[in-house]
N, C-alpha and C positions, 0 to 999 in steps of 0.2 A: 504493500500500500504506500510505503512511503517512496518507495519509484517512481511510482503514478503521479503522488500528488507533486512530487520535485518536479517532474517530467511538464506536470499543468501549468505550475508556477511559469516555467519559462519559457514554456513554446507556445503563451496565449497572446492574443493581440496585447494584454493587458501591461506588457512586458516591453521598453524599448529593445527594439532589432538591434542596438549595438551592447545593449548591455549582458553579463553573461556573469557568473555564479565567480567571483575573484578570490575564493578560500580555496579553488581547485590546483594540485600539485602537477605539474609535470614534466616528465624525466628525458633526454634524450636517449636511443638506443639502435645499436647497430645489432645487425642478422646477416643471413644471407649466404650461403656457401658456394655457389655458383659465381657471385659476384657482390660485392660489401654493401649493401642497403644502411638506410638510416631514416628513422621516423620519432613521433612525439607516442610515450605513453603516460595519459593521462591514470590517474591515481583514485579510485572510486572512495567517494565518503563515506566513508562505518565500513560495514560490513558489505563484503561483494556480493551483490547480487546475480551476477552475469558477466560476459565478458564482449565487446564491440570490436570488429575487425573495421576500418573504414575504408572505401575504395572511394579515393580522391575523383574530381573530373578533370577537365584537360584545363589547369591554368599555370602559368609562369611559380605563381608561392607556393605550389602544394599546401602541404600541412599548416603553413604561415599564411596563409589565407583566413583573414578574420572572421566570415563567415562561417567555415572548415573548423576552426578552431573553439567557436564561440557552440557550434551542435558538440565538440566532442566535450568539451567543459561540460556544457548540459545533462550529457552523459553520465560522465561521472558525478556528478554533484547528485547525481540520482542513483548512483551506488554500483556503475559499471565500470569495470575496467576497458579503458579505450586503447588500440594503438593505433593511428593513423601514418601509415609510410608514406614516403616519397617517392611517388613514382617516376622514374629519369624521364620517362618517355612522354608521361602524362605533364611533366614542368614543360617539355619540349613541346606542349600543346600536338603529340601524334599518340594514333591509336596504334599499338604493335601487339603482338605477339605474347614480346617480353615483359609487356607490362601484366601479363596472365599469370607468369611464371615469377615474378618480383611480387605479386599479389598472395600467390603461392608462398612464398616465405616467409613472407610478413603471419600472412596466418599459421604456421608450425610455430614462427617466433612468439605468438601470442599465445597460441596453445600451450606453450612450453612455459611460459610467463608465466598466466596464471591458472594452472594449474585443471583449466578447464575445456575438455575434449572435443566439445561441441559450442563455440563461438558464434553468435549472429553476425552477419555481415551487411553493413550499410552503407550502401553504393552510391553517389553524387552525379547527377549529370552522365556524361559518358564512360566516367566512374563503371555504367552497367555493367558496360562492356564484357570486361572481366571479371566482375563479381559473377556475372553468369554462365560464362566461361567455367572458370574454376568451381564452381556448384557444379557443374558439369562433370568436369573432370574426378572430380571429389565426392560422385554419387556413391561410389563403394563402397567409402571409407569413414563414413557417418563421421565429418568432420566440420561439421556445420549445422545448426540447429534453424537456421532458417537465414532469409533473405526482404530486407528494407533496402525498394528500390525507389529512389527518388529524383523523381524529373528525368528521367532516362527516355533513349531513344531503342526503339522497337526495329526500324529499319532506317540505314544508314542513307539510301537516296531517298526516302522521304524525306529525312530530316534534312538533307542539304540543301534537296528543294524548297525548304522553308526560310531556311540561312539564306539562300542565295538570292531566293523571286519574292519570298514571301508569300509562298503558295502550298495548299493543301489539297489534294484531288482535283489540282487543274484550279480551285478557285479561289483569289489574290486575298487573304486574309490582316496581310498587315504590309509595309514598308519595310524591305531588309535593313537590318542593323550593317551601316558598314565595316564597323567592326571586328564582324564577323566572319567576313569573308578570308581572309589569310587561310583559317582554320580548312577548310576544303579543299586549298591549294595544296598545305602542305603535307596533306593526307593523300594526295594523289600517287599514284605509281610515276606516273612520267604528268612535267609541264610540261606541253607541246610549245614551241618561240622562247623555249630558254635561252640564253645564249651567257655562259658566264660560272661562276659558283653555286652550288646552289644550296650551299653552307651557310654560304654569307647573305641571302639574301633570306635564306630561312630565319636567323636572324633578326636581321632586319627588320620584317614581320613581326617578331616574336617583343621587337624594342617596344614596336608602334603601338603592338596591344596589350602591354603590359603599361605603361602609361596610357591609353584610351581608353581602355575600360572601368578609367579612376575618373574621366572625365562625364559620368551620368549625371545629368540637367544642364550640360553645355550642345550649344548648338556645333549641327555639321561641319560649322567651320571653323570648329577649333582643332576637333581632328583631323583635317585636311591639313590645316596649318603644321599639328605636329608631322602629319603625313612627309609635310615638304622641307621639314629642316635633318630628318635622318634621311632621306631621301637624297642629298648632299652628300651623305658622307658613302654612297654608292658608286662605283663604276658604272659610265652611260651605258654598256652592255643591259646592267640590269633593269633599267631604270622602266622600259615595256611593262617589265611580267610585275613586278615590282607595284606598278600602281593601277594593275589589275588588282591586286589586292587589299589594297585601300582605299578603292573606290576613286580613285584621278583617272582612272580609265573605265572605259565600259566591257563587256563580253566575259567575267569571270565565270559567269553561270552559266555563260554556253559552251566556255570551255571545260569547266569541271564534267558537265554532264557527256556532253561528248566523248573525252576521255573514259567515263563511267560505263557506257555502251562498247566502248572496244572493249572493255577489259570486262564482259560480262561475270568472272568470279570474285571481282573485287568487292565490289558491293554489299552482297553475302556474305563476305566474308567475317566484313564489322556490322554484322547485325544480329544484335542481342537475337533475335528471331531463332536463328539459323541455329543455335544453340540450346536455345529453351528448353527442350524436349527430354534433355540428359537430367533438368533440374526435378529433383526426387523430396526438396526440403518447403515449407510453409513461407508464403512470399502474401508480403504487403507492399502496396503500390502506392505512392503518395505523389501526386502530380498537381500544378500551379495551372488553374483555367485557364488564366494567361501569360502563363510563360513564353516569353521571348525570343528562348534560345529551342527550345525543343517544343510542339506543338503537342497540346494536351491529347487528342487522338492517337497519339505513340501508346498512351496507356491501357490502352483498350487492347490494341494488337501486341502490346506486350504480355498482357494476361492472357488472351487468348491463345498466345503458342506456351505457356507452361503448363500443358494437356496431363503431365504426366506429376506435379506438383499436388500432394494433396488438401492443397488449403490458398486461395490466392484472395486476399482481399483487394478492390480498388478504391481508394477516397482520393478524389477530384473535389478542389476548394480553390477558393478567394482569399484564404487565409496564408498559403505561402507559396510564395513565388517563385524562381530559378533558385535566386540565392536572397532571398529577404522574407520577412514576415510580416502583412500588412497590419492595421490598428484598425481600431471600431469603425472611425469616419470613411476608413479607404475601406472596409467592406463593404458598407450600405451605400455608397457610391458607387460600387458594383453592380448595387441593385440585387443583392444576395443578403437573405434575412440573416442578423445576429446569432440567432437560435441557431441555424441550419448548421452555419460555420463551427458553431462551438459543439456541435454534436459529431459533427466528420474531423473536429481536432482531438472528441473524446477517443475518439473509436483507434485516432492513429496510435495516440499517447497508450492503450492499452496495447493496442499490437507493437511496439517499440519493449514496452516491457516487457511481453509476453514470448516473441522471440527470444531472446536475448538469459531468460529467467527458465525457459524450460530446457537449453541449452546445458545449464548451471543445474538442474537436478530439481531447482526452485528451492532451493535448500539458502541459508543467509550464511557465510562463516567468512571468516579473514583468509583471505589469499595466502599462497604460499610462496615463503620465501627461496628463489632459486637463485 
């Protein structure tokens, strides 16, 4: 009970988005035998309840991401042992492989930490990816008590078509974030008109959106601007492909898709979907109506391919967003009743516990020292 009511306390509107539980400890900590990982674990208050594996999504801070940071505090202030790693690939804003296999260690490293078998794991954004990957992987070896996915994407050209047009089923729902566009560039197997590094220009990208993404409530043309002073310190070779993806050019979205049609296995490849089927553990879905980066109908088709999962819950709200949590006035400005909201924020806040606690035996006792 007292998970639950921690867990209410600060995941309700009633709560500022930036403030977060500051009596929480935590520690850094490397893993990894394949290759040296390093990630934050957070320290659960009193007695552990359970134990949280976190799959970041694709931004430049990882774990240092205040939002990232401020759910795993949450966390533990409510009596879970968190570790959140760092995933190389996922700071590098790419979806690979290795970030499945670095997901992988991070959970033996938690496992082994504290002391408990079966781990929930809470997946961010494209974070899914490999949380459901690895569930996957991981169906034999009852090494996972279940799965909290949040804002995730279900299929990979859907979602880009959303990024790129701002289109869902052929029809234009919103204005692309420019933004956002790098991120499907450098996801691509080949740019076609590269001509140059494509290190440095990766890069490059990576400068732009790591400071633009700080810039929400400035208009378009503050990011163009930054657009055009790292845009300088480039070789004219790259300067084409370059401001295809910050939007000073046009045709990013005909070339990513394009590219996406040659390479008809690519797609599937990074798509939560394509996956699903191996996931054998209890999955709660928690997805933003208007989420900006990932288009709430992902939710739908992501439940729907976990045919073989025995328990999949979906709450679809107003109450939180990609990466923020809205307040009383910004819901009913939605035109979505108070009541409604605080009932699909109950519902999460027990499936948050719930995973996570049956994982743990449901049993209360002090972690074990290794």
């Amino acid at each position: 009970m007292r998970s639950i009511l921690s867990l209410i306390r600060w995941l309700g509107p009633w709560t500022r988005p930036t403030s977060a539980p500051s009596q929480v400890i935590w520690s850094p900590i490397a893993f990894g035998e394949e290759r040296p990982l390093t990630g934050r674990l957070y320290e659960p208050q009193g007695r552990m309840r359970g134990a949280y594996l976190m799959s970041p999504g694709l931004h430049p801070l990882g774990p240092e991401h205040p939002v990232l940071d401020r759910f795993c505090r949450i966390l533990a202030a409510s009596g879970f042992l968190v570790l959140c790693p760092s995933l190389p690939d996922h700071r590098r804003t790419l979806l690979t492989e290795i970030s499945t296999r670095d997901l992988g260690a991070a959970l033996d490293a938690l496992r082994a930490e504290s002391g408990v078998s079966r781990p929930a794991l809470f997946a961010v954004s494209f974070g899914v990816l490999p949380a459901v990957r690895l569930a996957a992987e991981r169906a034999d070896h009852d090494h996972l008590s279940g799965l909290l996915l949040y804002g995730g994407h279900a299929d990979f050209e859907r979602t880009l078509r959303y990024v790129l047009r701002g289109r869902v089923d052929g029809e234009r729902v919103r204005p692309p974030d420019l933004r956002l566009l790098p991120v499907p560039l450098m996801n691509l197997p080949e740019i076609p008109g590269l001509t140059g590094d494509r290190e440095r220009l990766h890069q490059a990208w990576l400068a732009w959106m790591t400071e633009a993404w700080l810039l929400d409530g400035h208009a378009e043309e503050a990011w163009l601007a930054l657009a055009a002073r790292i845009r300088e310190e480039l070789p004219e070779t790259l300067h084409p492909t370059y401001d295809l993806g910050t939007g000073r050019r046009e045709g990013a979205d005909d070339l990513v898709l394009d590219v996406l049609h040659a390479h008809p296995d690519y797609a599937p490849r990074y798509s939560p979907i394509t996956y699903a089927d191996g996931v054998r553990v209890p999955v709660v879905i928690l997805h933003g109506v208007d989420d900006p980066v990932i288009h709430v109908s992902e939710a739908a088709h992501l439940a729907a391919s976990l045919a073989q999962s025995p328990r999949v819950e979906v709450h679809v709200t107003g109450l939180y967003g990609h990466t923020r949590i809205a307040g009383f006035r910004e819901i009913l400005t939605m035109g979505r009743t108070l009541t409604g909201e605080l009932g699909t924020a109950a519902k999460v806040v027990a499936g948050i516990s719930r995973l996570a606690i049956d994982g743990h035996g449901g049993d209360e006792r002090d972690r074990p020292k290794v």
